[in-house]
Every structure is written in structure tokens, then in C-alpha cells.
C-alpha positions in Angstrom: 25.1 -12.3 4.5 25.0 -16.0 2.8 21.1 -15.6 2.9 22.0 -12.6 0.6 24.3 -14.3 -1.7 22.0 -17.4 -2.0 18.7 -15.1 -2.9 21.3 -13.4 -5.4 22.4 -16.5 -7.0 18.8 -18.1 -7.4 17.8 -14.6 -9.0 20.8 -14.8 -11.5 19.6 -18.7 -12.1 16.2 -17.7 -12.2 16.7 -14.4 -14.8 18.9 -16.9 -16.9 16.0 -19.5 -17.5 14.4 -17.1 -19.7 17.2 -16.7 -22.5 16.5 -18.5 -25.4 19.6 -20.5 -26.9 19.7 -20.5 -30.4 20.2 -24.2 -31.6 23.6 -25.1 -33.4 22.2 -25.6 -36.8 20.3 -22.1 -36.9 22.0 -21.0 -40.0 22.5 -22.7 -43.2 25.1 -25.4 -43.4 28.9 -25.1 -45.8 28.7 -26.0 -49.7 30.4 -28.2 -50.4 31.8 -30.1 -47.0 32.2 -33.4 -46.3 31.1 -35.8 -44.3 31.0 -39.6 -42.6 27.9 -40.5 -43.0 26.1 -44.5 -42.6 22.3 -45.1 -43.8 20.9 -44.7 -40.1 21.8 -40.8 -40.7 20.5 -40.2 -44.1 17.2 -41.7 -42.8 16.4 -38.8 -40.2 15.3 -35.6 -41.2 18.1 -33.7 -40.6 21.8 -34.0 -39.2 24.8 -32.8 -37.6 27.7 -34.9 -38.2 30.4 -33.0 -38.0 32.7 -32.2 -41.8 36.1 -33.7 -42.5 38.5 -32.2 -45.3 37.3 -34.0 -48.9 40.9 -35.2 -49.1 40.2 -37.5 -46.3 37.9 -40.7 -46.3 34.5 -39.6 -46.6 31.1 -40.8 -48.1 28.6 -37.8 -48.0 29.1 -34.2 -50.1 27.2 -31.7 -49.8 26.6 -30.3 -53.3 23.6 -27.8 -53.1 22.1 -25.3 -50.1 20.0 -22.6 -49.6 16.7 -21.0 -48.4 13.2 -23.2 -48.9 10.9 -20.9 -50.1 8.6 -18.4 -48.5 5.6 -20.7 -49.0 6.8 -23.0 -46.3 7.5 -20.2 -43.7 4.7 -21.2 -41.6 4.6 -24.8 -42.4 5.0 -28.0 -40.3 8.2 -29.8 -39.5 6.9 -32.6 -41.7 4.9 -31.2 -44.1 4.8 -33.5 -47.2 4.6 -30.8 -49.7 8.1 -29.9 -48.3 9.5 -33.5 -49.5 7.8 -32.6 -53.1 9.5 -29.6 -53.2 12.8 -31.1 -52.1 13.0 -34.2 -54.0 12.7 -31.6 -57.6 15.2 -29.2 -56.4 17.8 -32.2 -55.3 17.3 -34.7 -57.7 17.7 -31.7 -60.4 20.4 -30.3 -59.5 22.4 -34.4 -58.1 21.8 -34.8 -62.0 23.7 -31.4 -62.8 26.3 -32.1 -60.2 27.2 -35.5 -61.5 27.0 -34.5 -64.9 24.4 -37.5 -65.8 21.2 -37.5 -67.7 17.8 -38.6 -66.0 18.6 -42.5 -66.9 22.0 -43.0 -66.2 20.8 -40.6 -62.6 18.6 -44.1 -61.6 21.5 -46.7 -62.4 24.4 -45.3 -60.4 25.2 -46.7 -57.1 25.2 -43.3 -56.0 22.5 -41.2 -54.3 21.2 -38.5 -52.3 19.7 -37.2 -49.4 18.4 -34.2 -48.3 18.1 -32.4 -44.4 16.8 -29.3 -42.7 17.6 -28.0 -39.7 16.0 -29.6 -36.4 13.6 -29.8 -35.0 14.0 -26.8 -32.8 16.1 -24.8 -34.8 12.8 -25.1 -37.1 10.8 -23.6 -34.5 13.3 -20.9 -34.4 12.7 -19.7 -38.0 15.5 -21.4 -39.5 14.1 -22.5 -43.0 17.3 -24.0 -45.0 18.1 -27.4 -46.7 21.1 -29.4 -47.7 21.0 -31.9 -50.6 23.8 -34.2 -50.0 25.4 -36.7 -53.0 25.8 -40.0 -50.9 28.0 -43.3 -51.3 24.8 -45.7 -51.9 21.2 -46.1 -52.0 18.2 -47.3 -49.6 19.4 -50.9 -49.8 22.8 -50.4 -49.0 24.1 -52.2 -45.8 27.1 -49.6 -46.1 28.3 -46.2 -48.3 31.5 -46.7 -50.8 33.6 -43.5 -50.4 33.5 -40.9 -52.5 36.5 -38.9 -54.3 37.9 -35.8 -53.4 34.9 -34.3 -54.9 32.3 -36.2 -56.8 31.4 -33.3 -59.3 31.6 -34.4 -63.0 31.6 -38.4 -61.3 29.1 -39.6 -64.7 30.7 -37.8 -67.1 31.5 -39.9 -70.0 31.7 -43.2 -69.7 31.3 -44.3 -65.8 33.3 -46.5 -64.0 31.6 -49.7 -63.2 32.4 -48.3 -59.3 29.9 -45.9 -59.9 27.2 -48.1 -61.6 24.5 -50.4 -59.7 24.7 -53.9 -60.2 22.7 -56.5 -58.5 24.1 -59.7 -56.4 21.5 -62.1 -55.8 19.2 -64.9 -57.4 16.0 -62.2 -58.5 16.5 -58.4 -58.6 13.6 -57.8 -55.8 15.7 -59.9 -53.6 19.3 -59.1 -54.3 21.8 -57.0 -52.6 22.5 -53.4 -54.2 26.5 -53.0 -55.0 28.8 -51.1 -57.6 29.2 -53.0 -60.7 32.8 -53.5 -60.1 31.8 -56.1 -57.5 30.7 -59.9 -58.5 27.2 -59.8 -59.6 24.3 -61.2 -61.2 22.7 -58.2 -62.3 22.7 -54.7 -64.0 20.9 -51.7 -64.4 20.9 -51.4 -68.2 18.4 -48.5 -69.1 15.2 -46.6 -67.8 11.9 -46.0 -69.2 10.3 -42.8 -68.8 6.3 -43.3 -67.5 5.2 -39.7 -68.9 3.5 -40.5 -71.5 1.1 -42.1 -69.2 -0.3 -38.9 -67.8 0.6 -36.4 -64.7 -1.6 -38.7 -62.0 -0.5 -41.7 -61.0 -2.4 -44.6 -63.7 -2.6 -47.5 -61.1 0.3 -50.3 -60.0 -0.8 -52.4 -62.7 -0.5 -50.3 -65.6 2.9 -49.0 -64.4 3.9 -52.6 -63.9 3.2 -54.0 -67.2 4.3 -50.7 -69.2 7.3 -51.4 -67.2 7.8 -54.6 -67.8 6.6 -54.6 -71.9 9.8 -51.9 -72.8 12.4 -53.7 -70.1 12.1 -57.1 -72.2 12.4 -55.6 -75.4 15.1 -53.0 -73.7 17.4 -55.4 -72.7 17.4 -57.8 -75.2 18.7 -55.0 -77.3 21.3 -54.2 -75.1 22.2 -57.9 -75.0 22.3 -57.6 -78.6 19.0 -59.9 -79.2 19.8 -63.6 -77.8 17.9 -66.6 -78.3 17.7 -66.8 -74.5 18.1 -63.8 -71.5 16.7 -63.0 -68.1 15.9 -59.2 -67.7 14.3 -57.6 -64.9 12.6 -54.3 -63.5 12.0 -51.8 -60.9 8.7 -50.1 -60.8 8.0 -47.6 -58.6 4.7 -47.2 -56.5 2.4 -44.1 -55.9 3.8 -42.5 -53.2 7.8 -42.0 -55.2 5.1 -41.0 -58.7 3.9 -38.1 -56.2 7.4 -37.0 -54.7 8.4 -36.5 -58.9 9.8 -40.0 -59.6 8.7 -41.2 -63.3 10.8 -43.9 -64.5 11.0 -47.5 -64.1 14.7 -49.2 -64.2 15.6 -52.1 -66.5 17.9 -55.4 -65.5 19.6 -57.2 -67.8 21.2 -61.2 -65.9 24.6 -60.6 -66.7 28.0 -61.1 -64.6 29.9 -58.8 -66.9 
């Protein structure tokens, strides 16, 4: 009789090995939650933190979902026409959500990231994504919270919370932080690189178009010195290819 019950229960075990669990993040995630998130989670491909009510402490909302298209049913995990299409749809519609033209977009301490399901859930079919607005950028050692809802945050004229400012000797080597901390630094404008062409001209063209409009750009803003410092970010080949087009200008200023 217990060699009975034994061969039963290793047939139940064995039978269950063959049922397929379907991973947690199978089906698209909730517009609109919030979340706790640090810079080690928005740099993996997709995540499971778990939502808190938007009235509570948060720095992560999740302001666009939905189905990737049918093109990438059959594609890889990390397919890098994937990233293309995602860094369009979020940055478009980040811009939309904040209420900010493509300028003010670059100089806002703000950012955000975008996730699909796992790894497995991918192998399951599951083909969503989630663009998520985020409490800092790539060089942030931590996120700022974000309000209740960060919808309409650049409308008008922005807080200096919500503008990037620069702490630190050169721009290259300076810390990242809202403008309404001490700093050396501030984004002042943008230059669009269009006019340049669709394929990416080279580093040093970028560089130098860059820098030519930045000098004259902030000066202006500075309302024409005898003496200023400004600086610039230029971007390289591989953010030109994912959609990115613009170069940011930094005037030295602590105000």
C-alpha cells in the first residue's frame, strides 16, 4: 500500500512538471502607477517593483503603455530596432505628458525610462512596454520625488526643482542636480542638429556646430557680457541613431 501511494505521488509530481506557469508580468502593466524606483532599476530592461498610491513618496510614473507593434512579434529580447522604436514613442509622448517643447524636454532634471516584460514572459508572447517619467537622469547618484502626478510638471514657467543645473568645476565633470540646488552651471537652450542631414555627419562636425551656436546662445541669454563661460553637450552616434538630435547649451552661472 505505501508503494502505491509513493508511485501515485511521483506521477502527480511528475504530470505537474509539464504545466507551463505563466510569468507575473504576462500582461501589460497599470497607467498611470507609481513607483520607488533607484538608477540600478531603470538600467535593466524591464522591472517589477511593486506600485505605491501617487499620494505617497514615489519617484517613477508610469505615463504611457500599450502593445509594440506587430513587426517585433518574432523579434529578439534585445533587438536594437526595438530601442529605436521605443525611444520615438516615449520621448514623444514624456514631451506631451510634461507639457514641454523638444528644448525645454533636454534641460529638465527629469527623465524617462522605458521596460518590457522579462525575459520569459517575452518568450511567452507577451509583447508590451511601459514608458516611465523618472526623478533624474543617467548621472544621477539618486531620483528627487515626483508630485502626486507629474502631468502638466513644464507647463509655464518651471520650477528651478524641475530644471538641470550643473555642480562642479567643467560641465563634463560635474554632478547633475535640480537648479534649486547650489550650482555652477545651467542648461540654458538646445540646438537642433537637423539641418545637418538624417545620417549621422561625424563627432567633429556635431561638435563644433555645437559648440559655434552654444557661444553665441548663451551669451545672449547672459544678455551679451564682456566676459562668460558657456558650455555644451553633444551627443555621439549611437543617441543620433536611437532619434536624439540636439545638442544642450550651459551657461557658468550660480543663479
Amino acid at each position: 500500500m505505501r508503494l502505491a501511494v509513493l508511485a501515485l505521488a511521483a506521477a502527480l509530481l511528475l504530470g505537474g512538471c509539464g504545466d507551463k506557469v505563466a510569468p507575473a508580468d504576462e500582461d501589460p502593466p497599470e497607467l498611470g502607477a507609481c513607483r520607488v524606483l533607484e538608477p540600478d532599476d531603470v538600467a535593466k530592461a524591464s522591472n517589477a517593483t511593486a506600485t505605491v498610491d501617487c499620494s505617497e513618496e514615489h519617484t517613477a510614473e508610469t505615463y504611457a503603455v500599450g502593445q509594440l507593434p506587430n513587426s517585433f512579434d518574432d523579434a529578439d529580447y534585445d533587438d536594437s530596432d526595438l530601442g529605436a522604436w521605443a525611444y520615438s514613442t516615449c520621448s514623444k509622448a514624456f514631451a506631451d505628458f510634461l507639457g514641454a517643447d523638444d528644448s525645454l524636454v533636454m534641460r529638465t532634471v527629469v527623465s524617462w525610462a522605458w521596460f518590457r516584460p522579462s525575459k520569459a514572459a517575452w518568450d511567452q508572447g507577451a509583447r508590451w512596454y511601459r514608458c516611465d517619467v523618472v526623478g533624474g537622469g543617467e548621472q544621477s547618484r539618486e531620483y528627487v520625488d515626483l508630485p502626486a502626478t507629474a502631468k502638466g510638471l513644464l507647463l509655464g514657467r518651471p520650477k528651478d526643482a524641475w530644471l538641470v543645473c550643473a555642480d562642479g568645476p567643467t560641465v563634463a565633470g560635474s554632478v547633475k542636480v535640480p537648479c534649486s540646488q547650489p550650482h555652477q552651471w545651467r542648461a540654458v537652450t538646445t540646438i537642433s542638429l537637423t539641418s545637418l542631414g538624417s545620417t549621422y555627419p561625424g563627432d567633429r562636425l556635431v561638435e563644433v556646430t555645437t559648440r559655434d551656436f552654444c557661444s553665441k546662445s548663451v551669451g545672449a541669454w547672459l544678455n551679451y557680457p564682456v566676459d562668460y563661460d558657456y558650455g555644451y553637450t553633444w551627443f555621439h552616434e549611437a543617441e543620433w541613431e536611437a532619434g536624439n538630435r540636439r545638442s544642450v547649451c550651459w551657461a557658468r552661472t550660480d543663479q
